[in-house]
C-alpha positions as a Python dict, from the first residue, in 0.01 Angstrom:
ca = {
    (1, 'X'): (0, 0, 0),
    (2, 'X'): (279, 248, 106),
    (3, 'X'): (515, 132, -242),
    (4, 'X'): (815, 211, -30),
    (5, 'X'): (861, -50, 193),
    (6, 'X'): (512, -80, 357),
    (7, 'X'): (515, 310, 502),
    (8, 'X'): (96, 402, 503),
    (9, 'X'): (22, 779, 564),
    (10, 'X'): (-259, 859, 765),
    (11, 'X'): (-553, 1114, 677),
    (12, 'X'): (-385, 1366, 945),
    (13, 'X'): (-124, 1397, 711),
    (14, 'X'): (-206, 1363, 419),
    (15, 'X'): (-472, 1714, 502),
    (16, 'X'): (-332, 2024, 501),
    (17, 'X'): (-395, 2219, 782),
    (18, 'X'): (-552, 2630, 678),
    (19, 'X'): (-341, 2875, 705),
    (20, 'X'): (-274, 3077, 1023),
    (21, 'X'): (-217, 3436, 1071),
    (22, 'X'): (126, 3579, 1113),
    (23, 'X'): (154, 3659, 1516),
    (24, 'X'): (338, 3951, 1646),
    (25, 'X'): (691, 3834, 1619),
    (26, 'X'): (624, 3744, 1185),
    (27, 'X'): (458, 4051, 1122),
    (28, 'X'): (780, 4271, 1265),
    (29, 'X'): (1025, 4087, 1105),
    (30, 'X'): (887, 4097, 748),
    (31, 'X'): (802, 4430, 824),
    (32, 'X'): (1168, 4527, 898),
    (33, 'X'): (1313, 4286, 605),
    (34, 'X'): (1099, 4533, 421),
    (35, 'X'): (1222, 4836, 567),
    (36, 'X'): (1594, 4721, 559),
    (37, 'X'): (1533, 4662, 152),
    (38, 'X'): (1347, 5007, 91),
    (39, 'X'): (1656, 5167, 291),
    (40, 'X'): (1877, 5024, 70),
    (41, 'X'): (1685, 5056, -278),
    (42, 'X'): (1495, 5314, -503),
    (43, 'X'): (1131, 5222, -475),
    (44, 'X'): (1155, 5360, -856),
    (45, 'X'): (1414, 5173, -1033),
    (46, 'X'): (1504, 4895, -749),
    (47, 'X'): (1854, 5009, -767),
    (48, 'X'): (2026, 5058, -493),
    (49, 'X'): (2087, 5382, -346),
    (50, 'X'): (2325, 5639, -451),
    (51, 'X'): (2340, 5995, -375),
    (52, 'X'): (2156, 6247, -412),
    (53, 'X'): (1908, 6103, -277),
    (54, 'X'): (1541, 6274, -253),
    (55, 'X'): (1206, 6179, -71),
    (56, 'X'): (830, 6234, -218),
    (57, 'X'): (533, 6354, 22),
    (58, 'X'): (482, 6013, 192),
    (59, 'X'): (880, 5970, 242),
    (60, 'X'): (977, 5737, 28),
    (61, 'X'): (1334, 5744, -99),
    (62, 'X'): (1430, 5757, -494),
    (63, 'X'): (1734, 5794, -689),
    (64, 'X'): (1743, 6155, -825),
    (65, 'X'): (1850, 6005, -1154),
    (66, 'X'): (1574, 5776, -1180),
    (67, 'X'): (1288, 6029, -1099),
    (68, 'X'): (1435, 6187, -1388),
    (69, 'X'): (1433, 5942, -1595),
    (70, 'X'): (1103, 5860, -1548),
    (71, 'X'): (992, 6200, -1607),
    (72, 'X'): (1106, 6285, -1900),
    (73, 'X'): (1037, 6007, -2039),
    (74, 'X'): (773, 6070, -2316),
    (75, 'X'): (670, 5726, -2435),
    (76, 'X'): (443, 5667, -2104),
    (77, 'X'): (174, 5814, -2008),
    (78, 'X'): (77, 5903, -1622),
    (79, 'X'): (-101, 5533, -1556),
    (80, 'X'): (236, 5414, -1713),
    (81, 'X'): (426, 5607, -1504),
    (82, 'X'): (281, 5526, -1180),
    (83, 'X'): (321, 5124, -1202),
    (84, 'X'): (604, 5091, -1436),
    (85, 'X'): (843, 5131, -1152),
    (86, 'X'): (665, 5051, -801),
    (87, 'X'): (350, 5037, -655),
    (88, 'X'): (522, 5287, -411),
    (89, 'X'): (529, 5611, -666),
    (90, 'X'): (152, 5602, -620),
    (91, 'X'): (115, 5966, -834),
    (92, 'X'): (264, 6137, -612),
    (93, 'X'): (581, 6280, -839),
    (94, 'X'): (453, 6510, -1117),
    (95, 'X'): (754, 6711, -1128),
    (96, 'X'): (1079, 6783, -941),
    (97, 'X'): (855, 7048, -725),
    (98, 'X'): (711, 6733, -581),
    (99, 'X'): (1085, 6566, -423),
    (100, 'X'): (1285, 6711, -221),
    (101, 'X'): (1662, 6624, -157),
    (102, 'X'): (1719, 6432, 136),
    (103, 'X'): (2067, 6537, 323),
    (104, 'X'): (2239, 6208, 522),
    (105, 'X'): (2527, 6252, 704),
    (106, 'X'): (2816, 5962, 645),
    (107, 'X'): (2945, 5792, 971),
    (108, 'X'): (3343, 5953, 972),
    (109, 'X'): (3544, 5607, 921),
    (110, 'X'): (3330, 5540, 652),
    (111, 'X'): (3422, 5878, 467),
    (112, 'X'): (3732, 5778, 535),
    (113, 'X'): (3719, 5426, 351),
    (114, 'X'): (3724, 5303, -17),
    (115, 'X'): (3335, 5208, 7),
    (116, 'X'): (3087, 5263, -261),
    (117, 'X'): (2818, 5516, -192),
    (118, 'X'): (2533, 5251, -156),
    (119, 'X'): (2789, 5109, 97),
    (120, 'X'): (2814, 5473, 352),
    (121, 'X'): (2579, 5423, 663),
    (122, 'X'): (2379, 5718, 719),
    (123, 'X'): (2364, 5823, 1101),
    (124, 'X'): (2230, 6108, 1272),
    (125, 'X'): (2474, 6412, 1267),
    (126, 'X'): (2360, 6455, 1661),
    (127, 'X'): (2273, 6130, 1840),
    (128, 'X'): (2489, 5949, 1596),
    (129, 'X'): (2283, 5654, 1589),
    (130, 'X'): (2280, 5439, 1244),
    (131, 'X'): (1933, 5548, 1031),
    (132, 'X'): (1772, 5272, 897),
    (133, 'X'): (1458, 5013, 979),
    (134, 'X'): (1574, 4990, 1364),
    (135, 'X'): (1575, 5383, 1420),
    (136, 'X'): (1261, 5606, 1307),
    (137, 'X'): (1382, 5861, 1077),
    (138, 'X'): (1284, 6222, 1001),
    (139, 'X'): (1406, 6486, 760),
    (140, 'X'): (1308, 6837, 749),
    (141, 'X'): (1141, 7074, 466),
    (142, 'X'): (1255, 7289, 299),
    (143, 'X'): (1616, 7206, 355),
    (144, 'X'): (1659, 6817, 412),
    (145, 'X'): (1817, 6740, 661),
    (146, 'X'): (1808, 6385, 820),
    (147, 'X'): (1787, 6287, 1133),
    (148, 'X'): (1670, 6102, 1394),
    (149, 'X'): (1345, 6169, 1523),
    (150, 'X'): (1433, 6129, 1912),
    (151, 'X'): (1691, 6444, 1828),
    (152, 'X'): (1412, 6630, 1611),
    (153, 'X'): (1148, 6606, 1917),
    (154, 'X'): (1438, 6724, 2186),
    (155, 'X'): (1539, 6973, 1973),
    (156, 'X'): (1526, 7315, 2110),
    (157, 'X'): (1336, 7580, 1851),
    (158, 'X'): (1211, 7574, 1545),
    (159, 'X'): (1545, 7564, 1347),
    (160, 'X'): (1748, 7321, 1193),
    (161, 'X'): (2056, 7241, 1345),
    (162, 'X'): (2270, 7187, 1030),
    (163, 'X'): (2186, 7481, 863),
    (164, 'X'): (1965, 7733, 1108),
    (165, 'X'): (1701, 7705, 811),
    (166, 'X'): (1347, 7718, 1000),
    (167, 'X'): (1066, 7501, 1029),
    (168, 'X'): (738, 7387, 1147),
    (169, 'X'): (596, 7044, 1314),
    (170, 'X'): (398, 6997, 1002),
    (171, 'X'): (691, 6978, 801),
    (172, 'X'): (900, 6702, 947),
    (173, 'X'): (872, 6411, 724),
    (174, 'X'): (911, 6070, 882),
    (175, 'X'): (1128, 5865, 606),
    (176, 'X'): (941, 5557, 516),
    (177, 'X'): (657, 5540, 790),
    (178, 'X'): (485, 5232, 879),
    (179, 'X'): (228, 5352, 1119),
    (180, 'X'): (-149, 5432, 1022),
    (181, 'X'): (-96, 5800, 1185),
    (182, 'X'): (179, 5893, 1017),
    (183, 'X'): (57, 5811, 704),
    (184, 'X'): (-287, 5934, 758),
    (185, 'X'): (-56, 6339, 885),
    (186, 'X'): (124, 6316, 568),
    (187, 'X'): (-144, 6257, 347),
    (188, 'X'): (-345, 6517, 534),
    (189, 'X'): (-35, 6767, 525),
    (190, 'X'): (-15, 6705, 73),
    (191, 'X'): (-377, 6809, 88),
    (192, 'X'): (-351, 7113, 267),
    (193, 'X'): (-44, 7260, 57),
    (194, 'X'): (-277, 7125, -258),
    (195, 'X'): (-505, 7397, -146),
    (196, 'X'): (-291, 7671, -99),
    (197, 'X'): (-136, 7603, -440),
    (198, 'X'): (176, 7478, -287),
    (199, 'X'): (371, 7116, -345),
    (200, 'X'): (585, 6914, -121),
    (201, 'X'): (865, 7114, -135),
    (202, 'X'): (676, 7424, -41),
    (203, 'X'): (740, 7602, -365),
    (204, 'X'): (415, 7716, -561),
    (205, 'X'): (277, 7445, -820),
    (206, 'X'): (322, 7523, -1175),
    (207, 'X'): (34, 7713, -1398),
    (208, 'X'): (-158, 7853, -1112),
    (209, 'X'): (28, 8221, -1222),
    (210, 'X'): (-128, 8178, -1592),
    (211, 'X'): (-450, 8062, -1496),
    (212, 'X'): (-525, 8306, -1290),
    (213, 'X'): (-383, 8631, -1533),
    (214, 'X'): (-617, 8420, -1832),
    (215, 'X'): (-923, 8410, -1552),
    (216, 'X'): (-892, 8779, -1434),
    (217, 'X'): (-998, 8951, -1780),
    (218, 'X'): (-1287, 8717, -1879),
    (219, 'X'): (-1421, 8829, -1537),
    (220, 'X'): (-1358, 9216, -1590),
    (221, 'X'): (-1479, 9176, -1934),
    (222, 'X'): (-1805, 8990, -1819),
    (223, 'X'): (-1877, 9274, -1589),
    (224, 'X'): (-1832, 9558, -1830),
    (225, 'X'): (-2079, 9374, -2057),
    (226, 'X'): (-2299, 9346, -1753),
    (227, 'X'): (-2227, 9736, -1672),
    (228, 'X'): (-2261, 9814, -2053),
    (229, 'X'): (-2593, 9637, -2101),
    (230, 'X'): (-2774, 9765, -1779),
    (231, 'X'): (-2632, 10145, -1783),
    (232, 'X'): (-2941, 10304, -1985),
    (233, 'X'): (-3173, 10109, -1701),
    (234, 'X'): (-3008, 10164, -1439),
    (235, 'X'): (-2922, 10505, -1423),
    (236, 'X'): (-3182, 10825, -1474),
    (237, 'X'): (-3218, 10958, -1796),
    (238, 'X'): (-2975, 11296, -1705),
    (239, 'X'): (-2698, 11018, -1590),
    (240, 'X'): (-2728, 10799, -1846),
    (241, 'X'): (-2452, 10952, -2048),
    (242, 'X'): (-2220, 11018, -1739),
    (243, 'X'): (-1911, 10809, -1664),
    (244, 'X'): (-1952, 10590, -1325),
    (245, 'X'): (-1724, 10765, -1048),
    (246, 'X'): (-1443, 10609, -909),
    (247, 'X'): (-1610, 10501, -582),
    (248, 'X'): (-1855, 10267, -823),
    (249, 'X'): (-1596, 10101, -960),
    (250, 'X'): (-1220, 10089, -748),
    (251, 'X'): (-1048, 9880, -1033),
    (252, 'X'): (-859, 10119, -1262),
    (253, 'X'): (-847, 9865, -1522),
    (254, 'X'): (-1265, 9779, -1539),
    (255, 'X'): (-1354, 10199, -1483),
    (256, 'X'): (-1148, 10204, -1824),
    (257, 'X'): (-1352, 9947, -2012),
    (258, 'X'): (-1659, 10064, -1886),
    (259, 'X'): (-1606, 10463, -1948),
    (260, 'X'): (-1527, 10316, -2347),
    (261, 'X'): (-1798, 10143, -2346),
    (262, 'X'): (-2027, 10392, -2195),
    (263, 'X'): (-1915, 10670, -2432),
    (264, 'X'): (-1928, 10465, -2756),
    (265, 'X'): (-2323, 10392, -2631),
    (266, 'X'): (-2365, 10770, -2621),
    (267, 'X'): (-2203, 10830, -2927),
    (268, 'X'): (-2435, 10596, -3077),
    (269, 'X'): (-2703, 10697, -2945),
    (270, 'X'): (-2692, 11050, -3075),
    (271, 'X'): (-2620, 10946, -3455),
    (272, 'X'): (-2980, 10768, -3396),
    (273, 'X'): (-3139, 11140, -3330),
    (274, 'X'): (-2969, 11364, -3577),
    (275, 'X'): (-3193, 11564, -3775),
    (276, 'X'): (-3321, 11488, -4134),
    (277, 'X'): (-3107, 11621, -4381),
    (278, 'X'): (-3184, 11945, -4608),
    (279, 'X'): (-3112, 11778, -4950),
    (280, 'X'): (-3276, 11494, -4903),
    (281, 'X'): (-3576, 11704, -4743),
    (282, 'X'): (-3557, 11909, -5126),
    (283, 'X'): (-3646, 11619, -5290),
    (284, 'X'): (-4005, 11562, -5168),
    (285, 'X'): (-4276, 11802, -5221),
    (286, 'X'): (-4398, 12019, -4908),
    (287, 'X'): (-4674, 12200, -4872),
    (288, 'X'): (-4570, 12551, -4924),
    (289, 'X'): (-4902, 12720, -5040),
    (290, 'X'): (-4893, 12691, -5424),
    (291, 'X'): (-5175, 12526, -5592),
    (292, 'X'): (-5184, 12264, -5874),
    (293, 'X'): (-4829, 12188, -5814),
    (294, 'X'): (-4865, 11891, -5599),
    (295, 'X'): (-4628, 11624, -5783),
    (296, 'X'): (-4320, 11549, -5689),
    (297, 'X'): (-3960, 11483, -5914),
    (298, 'X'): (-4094, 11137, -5939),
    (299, 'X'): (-4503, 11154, -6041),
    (300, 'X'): (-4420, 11481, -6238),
    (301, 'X'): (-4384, 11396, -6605),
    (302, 'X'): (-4061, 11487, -6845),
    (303, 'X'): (-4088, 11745, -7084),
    (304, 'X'): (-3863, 11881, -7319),
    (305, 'X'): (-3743, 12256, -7340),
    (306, 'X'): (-3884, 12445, -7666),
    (307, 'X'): (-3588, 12609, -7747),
    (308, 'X'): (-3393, 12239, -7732),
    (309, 'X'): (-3252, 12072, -8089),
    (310, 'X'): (-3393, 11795, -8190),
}
């Protein structure tokens, strides 16, 4: 029965048993094999990392060479773009507005050494701990700085120790978060500088400039049509005519428009109310007394001069 030498499995192991959930201790070890990977590769390309190295809005890190790369490249479009690389980009780079330059410091003896630049450990220039998936990191916008986020939170002010440049609590990016809050802050935090018109990097998003200066004149030039079309009705007949004062209308640019318009309506206007015209008056008959000459150049007949040759 067994074929090998009478060996008979039993039902108990020949079912398999369903699959459990990972407990406490599975979870945190994928989830730092995961981290230590991420720390150690562009979620973009999946090379490793090189310097300069920058960070998008939810801190991921990204070889600057590879963000540009994928930028200028025409071929894809934005769906292309997003999951050609990593599941990671998520949209979230549009331009280089959107990244921002994360600054490690290099531990002194490796400096000092022959080691490639994916082979540097990054520590924090004040604690000096090692960053990576055992320390929580932060950096700092707008300048970049990394460092640990023990130092960050016992660090006196509101100005970066590296380079004095100053900063708020909202901007202190934790570099490749894991928990639910910080996640939910920094998405919260993109969405707030969407509305002010800013990006990640706290520098105004492109195109807002234009579409505003293209906006502005449709709007003045919708309200001097409004103004234009509603002056005659608006205003008593003795101010009809009148330019609106200055206290009406406080933009130089509309009080402009409108006085053209105004005056072209009045100019107009009068050309509808000139009097008839003497010549043409001449040609029709009037009634200036005489009798039996009641025709006109048109019902009287034609008749030819006696003295004329024939």
């Amino acid at each position: 029965m067994g074929n090998d030498g009478g060996s008979i499995p039993t039902r108990r192991e020949l079912v398999k048993e369903a699959a459990k959930d990972p407990n406490s201790t599975q979870v945190k070890e994928t989830q730092t094999e995961k981290l230590q990977y991420y720390w150690s590769h562009c979620s973009l390309s999946q090379k490793p990392l090189s310097p300069p190295i920058v960070s998008d809005s939810t801190g991921n890190l990204y070889n600057k060479d590879a963000i540009l790369e994928d930028l200028l490249d025409t071929s894809k479009d934005n769906h292309d773009r997003n999951v050609a690389g990593n599941e990671r980009t998520a949209g979230t780079v549009k331009s280089l507005r959107d990244i921002v330059e994360v600054r490690f410091s290099i531990d002194e003896q490796d400096a000092e050494s022959k080691l490639k630049p994916n082979e540097l450990r990054m520590v924090c220039p004040v604690t000096g701990k090692r960053l990576g998936p055992g320390v929580k990191a932060v950096y700092l916008v707008p300048c970049g700085h990394a460092f640990a986020e023990t130092a960050v939170r016992e660090m006196p002010g509101d100005q970066c120790l590296e380079c004095n440049e100053p900063y708020s609590t909202d901007n202190i990016i934790p570099i490749l978060p894991v928990s639910p809050a910080d996640k939910d802050r920094l998405r919260n935090r993109l969405s707030k500088l969407q509305s002010e018109g800013l990006t990640h990097s706290l520098i105004k998003a492109s195109g807002l400039s234009k579409k505003r200066k293209k906006v502005q004149p449709s709007k003045e030039a919708e309200a001097v049509e409004a103004l234009a079309g509603t002056a005659d009705t608006m205003l008593p007949p003795k101010e009809a005519g009148t330019e609106l004062s200055s206290d009406v209308i406080r933009n130089e640019g509309t009080a402009v428009l409108t006085a053209k318009v105004l005056a072209e309506q009045e100019d107009r206007n009068k050309r509808r109310k000139i009097a008839p015209n003497e010549n043409l008056k001449g040609l029709f008959s009037s009634s200036n007394g005489k009798a039996g000459n009641q025709s006109d150049f048109m019902t009287r007949g034609f008749s030819i001069p006696a003295g004329a040759k024939r």
